[in-house]
N, C-alpha and C positions, 0 to 999 in steps of 0.2 A: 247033760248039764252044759247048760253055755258056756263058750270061754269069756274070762274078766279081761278087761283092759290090759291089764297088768302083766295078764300070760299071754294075752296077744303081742306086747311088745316084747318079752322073752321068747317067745317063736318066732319072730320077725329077727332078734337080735341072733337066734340059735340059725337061722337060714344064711344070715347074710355072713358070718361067720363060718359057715360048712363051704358058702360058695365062695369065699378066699383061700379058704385056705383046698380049694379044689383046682387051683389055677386056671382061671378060667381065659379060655383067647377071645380076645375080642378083636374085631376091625372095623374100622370106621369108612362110611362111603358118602361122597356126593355121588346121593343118584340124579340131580338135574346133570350136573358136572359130565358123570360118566356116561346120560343121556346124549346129550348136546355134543359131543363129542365121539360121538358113533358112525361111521362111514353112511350107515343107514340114514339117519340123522339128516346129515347134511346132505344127502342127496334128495331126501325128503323136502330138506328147506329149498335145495336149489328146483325143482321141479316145482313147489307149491308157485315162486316167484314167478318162474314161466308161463307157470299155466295160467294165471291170476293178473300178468302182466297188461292183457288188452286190456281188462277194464280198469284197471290202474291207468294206461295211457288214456282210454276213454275219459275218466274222470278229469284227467288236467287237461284237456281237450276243454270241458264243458267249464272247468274254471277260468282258461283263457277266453272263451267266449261271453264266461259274465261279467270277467272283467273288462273286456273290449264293449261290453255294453254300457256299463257301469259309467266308461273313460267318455262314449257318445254321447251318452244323456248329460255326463258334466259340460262337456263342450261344445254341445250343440243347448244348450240350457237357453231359450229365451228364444232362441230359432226356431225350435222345431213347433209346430202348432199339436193342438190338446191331441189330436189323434194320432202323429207321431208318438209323440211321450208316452201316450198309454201306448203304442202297440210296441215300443222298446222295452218300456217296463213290463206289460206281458209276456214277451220272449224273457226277458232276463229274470222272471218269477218262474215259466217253463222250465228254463235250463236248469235253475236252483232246483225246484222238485225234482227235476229227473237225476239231477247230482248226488241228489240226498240218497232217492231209490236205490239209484246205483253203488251207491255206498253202503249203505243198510245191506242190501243182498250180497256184497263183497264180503262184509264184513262176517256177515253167518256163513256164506261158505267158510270162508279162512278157520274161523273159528271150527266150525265142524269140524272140516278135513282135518286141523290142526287135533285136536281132540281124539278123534280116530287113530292116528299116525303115534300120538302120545301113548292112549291104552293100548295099541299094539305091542309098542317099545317097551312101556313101562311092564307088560306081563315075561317080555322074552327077557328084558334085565332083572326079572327078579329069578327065574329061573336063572340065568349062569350066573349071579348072586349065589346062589345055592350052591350049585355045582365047585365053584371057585370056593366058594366056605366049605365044601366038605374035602378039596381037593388041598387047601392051605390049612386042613386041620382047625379052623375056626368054630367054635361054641356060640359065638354069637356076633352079630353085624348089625349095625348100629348106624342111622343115615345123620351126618355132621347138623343137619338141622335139630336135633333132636339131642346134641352133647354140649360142654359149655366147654369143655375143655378134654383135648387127646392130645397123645403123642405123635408125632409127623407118621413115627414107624408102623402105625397100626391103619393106615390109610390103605385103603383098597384100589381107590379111583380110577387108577390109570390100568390097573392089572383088571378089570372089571370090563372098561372101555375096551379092551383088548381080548379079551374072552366074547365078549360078544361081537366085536365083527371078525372075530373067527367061528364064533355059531351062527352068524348069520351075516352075511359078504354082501357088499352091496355088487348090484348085477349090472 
């Protein structure tokens, strides 16, 4: 026999009621927070920068070039004959395409590797998430994105960030 409206909201009332009065712990986490803040982390970020750096210099390289092109064409404007001008504006239409490329394929690496390094993290912090909740007696963990309102004292954050790069030490 189906259940009615009625006793579905008396078994919703009869649950939430069992689970008060079962004192249940909660803690609350920024997992970007306790993310971003992992020895791993930031070693991740300072290595992506390094690595990624040439074509970053790369790039303002080819933007000072289209800008010094840009400056010629204004300045020389009236000087330079039809075949200058077109062969200045074709380099400086070159260097845009190649900036753009360069860009575009920066930008999906970044993203990947960035992407990578995140589901890596994000899988070991939910393990010592776990570990840390069963080790602080916790029922349940709960990410601040998802609450409207806690008490300072059920925050995890920093004891989370701390558990994990004791599980995993940046090398």
């Amino acid at each position: 026999m189906p259940i009615r409206p009625v006793s579905r909201l008396l078994v919703l009332c009869a649950a939430v009621t069992l689970t008060a009065a079962a004192q249940v712990k909660v803690g609350v986490i920024n997992t970007q927070k306790a993310l971003l803040d992992t020895g791993e982390m930031k070693k991740a970020q300072a290595d992506m920068e390094a690595k990624f750096k040439p074509r970053q210099d790369q790039m303002e390289k080819l933007q000072k070039d289209i800008q010094g092109i840009q400056q010629q064409l204004q300045t020389l404007a009236g000087k330079l004959n039809a075949q200058g001008e077109a062969e200045l504006q074709n380099q400086g239409a070159r260097k845009q395409k190649e900036l753009q490329r360069i860009g575009e394929d920066l930008q999906a690496d970044v993203d990947r590797e960035r992407s990578d390094i995140l589901q890596r993290a994000g899988n070991r912090m939910q393990e010592v998430v776990k570990k840390l909740a069963e080790s602080m007696g916790l029922d349940l963990v709960v990410d601040v994105s998802n609450t409207v309102f806690f008490k300072p004292a059920l925050e995890v954050t920093a004891q989370a960030t701390a558990a994990y790069d004791k599980a995993h030490p940046v090398k």
